[in-house]
ROSE-4610 file (N, C-alpha, C; in Angstrom, 1 decimal, always signed):
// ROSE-4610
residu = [X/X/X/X/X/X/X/X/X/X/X/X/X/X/X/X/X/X/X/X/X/X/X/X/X/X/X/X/X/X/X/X/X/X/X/X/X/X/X/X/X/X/X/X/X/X/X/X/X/X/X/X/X/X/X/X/X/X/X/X/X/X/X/X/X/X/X/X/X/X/X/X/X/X/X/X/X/X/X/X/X/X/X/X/X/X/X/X/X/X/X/X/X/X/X/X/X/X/X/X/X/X/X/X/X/X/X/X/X/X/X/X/X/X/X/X/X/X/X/X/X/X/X/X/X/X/X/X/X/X/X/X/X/X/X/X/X/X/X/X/X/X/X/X/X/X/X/X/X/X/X/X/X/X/X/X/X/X/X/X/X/X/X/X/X/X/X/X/X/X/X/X/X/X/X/X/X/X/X/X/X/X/X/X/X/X/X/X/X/X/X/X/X/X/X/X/X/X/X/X/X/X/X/X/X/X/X/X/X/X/X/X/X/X/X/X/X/X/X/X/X/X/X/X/X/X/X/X/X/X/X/X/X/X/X/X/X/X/X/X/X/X/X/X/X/X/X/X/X/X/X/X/X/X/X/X/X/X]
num = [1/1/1/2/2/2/3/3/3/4/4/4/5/5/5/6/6/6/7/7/7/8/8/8/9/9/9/10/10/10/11/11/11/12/12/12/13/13/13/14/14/14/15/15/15/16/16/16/17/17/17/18/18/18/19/19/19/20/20/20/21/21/21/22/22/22/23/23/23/24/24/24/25/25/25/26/26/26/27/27/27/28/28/28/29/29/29/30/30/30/31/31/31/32/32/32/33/33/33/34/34/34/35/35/35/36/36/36/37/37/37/38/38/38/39/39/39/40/40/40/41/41/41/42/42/42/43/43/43/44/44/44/45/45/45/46/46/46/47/47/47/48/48/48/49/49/49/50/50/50/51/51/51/52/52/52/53/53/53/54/54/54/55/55/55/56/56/56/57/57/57/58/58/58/59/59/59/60/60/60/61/61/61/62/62/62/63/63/63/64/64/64/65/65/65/66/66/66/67/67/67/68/68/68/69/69/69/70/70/70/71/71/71/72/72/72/73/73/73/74/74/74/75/75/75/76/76/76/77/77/77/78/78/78/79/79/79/80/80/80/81/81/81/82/82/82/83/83/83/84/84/84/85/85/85/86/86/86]
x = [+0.8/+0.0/+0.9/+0.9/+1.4/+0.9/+2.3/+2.0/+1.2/+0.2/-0.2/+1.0/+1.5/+2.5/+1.6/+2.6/+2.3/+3.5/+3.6/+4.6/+4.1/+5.0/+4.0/+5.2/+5.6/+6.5/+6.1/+7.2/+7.1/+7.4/+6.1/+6.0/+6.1/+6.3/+6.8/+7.8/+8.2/+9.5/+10.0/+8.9/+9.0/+9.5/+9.8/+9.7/+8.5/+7.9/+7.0/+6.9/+6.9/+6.3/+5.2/+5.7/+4.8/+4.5/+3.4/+3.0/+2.4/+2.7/+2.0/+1.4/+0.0/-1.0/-1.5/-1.0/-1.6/-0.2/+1.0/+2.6/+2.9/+2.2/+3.4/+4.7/+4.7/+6.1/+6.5/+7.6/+7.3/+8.7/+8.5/+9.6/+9.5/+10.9/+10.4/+11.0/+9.9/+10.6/+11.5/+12.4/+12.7/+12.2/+12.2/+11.4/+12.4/+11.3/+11.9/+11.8/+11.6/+11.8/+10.6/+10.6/+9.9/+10.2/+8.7/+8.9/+7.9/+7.9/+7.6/+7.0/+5.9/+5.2/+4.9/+4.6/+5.0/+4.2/+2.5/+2.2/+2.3/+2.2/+1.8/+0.6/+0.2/-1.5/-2.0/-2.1/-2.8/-3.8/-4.9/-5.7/-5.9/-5.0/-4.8/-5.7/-6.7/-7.3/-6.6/-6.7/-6.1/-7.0/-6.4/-7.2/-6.0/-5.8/-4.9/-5.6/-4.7/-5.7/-4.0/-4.4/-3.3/-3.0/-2.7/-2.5/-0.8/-1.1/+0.5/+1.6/+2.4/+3.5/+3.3/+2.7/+1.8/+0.9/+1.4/+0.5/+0.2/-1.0/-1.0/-1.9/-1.4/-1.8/-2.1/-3.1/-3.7/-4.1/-3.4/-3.0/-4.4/-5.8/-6.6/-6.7/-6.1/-6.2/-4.7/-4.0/-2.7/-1.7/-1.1/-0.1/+1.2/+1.3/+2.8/+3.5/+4.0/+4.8/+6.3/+7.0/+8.0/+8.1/+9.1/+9.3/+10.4/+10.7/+12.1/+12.1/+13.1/+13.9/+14.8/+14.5/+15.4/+15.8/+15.2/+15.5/+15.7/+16.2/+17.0/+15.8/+15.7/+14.5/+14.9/+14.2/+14.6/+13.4/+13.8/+13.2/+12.9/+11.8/+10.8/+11.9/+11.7/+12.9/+13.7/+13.0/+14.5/+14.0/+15.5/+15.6/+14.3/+14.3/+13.4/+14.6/+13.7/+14.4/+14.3/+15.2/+14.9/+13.9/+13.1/+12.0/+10.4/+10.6/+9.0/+8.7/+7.1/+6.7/+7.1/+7.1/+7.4/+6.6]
y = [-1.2/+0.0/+1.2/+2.4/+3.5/+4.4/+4.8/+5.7/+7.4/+7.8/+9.1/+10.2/+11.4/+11.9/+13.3/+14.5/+15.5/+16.6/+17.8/+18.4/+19.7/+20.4/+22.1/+23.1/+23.9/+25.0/+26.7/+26.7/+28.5/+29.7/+30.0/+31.1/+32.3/+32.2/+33.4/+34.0/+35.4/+35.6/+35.4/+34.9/+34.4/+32.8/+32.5/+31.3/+30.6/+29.8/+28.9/+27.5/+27.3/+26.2/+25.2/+23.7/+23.0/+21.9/+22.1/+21.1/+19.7/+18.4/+17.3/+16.6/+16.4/+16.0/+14.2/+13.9/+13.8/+13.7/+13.6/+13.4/+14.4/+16.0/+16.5/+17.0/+16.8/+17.3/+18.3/+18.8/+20.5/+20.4/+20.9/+21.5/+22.7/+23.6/+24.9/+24.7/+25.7/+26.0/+27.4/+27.6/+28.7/+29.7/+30.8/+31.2/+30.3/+30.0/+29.2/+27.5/+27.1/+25.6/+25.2/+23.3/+23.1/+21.4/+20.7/+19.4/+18.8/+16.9/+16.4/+15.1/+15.2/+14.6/+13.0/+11.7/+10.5/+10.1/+10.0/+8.4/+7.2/+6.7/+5.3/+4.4/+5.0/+4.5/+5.5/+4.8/+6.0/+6.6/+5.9/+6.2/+7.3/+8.0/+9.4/+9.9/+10.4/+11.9/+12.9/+14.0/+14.8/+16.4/+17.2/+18.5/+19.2/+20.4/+21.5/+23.1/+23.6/+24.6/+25.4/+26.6/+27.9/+28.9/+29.2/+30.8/+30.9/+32.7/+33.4/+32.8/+32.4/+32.0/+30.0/+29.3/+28.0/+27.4/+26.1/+25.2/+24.2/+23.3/+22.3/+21.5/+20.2/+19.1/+17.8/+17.7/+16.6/+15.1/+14.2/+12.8/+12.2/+12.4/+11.8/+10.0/+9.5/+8.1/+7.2/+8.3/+7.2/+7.0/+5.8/+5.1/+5.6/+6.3/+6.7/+7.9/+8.1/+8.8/+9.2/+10.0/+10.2/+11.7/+12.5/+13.6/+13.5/+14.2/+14.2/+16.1/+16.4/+17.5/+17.4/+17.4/+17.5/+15.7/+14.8/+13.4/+12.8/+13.9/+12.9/+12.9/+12.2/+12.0/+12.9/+14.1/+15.1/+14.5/+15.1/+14.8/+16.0/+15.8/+16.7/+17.7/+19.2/+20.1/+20.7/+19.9/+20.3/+21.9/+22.6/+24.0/+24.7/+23.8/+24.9/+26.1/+26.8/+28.3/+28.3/+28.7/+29.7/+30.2/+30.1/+30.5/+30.5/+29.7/+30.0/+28.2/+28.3/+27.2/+25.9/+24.9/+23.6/+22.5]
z = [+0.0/+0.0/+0.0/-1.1/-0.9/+0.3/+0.8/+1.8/+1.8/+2.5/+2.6/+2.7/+1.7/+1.8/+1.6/+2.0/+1.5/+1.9/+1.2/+1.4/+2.0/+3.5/+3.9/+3.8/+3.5/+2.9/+2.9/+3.5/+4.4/+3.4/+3.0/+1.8/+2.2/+3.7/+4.6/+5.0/+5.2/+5.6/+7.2/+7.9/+9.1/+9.4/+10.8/+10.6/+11.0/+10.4/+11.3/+11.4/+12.5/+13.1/+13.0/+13.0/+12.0/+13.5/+13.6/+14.9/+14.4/+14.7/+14.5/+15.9/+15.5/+16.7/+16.1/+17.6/+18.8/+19.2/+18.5/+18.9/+20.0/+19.8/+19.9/+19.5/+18.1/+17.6/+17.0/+16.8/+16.5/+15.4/+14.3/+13.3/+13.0/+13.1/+12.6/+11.3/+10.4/+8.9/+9.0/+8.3/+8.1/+6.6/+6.5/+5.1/+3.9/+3.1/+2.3/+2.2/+3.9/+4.1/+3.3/+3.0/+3.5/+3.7/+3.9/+4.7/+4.3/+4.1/+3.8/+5.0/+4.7/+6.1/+5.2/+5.9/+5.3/+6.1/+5.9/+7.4/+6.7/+7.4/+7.2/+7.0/+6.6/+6.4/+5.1/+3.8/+2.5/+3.0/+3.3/+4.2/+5.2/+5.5/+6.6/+6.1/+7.1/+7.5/+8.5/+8.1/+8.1/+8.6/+9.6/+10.1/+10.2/+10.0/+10.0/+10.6/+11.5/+12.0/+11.7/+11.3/+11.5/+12.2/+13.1/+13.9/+13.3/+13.7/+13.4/+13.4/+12.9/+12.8/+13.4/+13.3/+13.7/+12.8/+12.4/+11.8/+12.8/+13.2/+13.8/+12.8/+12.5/+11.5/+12.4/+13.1/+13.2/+12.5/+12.2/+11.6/+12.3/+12.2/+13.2/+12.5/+11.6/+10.9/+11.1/+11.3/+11.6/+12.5/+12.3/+13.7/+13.8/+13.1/+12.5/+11.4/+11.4/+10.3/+10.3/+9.8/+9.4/+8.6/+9.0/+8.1/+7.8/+6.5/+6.0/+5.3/+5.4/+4.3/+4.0/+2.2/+1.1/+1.2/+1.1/+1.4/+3.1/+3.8/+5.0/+6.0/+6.8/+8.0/+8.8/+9.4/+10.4/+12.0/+13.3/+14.2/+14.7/+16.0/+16.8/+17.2/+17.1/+17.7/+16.8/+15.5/+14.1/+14.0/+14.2/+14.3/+14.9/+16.2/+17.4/+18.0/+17.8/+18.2/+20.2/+20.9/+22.3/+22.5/+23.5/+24.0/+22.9/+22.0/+21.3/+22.4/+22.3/+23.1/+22.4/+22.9/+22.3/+23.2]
């Protein structure tokens, strides 16, 4: 079964932050980034809510996933900044 993929990319000159729920995980983009979210299930449903400088993407269908940029797997924290919440 092909995996649910999709790609989110910061069209902004800020940075923002890409939250994944129910995990908990946080990547920040820099302007310019972007990132490639991977579940595991084709099947993913999917909710995205936006505030300032914050995406939060809720995976409500799957057990898993994986992000990568530019090919390599990045993890929760990749280029969290000082003091923004996490």
């Amino acid at each position: 079964m092909t995996p649910f993929k999709f790609t989110v990319t910061n069209n902004g000159p800020d940075d923002l932050v890409v939250c994944i729920e129910p995990w908990a995980h946080d990547f920040t983009l820099e302007a310019g980034d972007d990132i490639q979210i991977i579940c595991d299930s084709a099947e993913t449903e999917l909710d995205m809510y936006r505030e300032d400088g914050f995406v939060q993407i809720y995976l409500n269908s799957s057990s898993g996933f994986i992000v990568q940029q530019q090919g390599a797997v990045i993890h929760c924290g990749h280029k969290r900044k000082v003091g923004l919440p996490h």
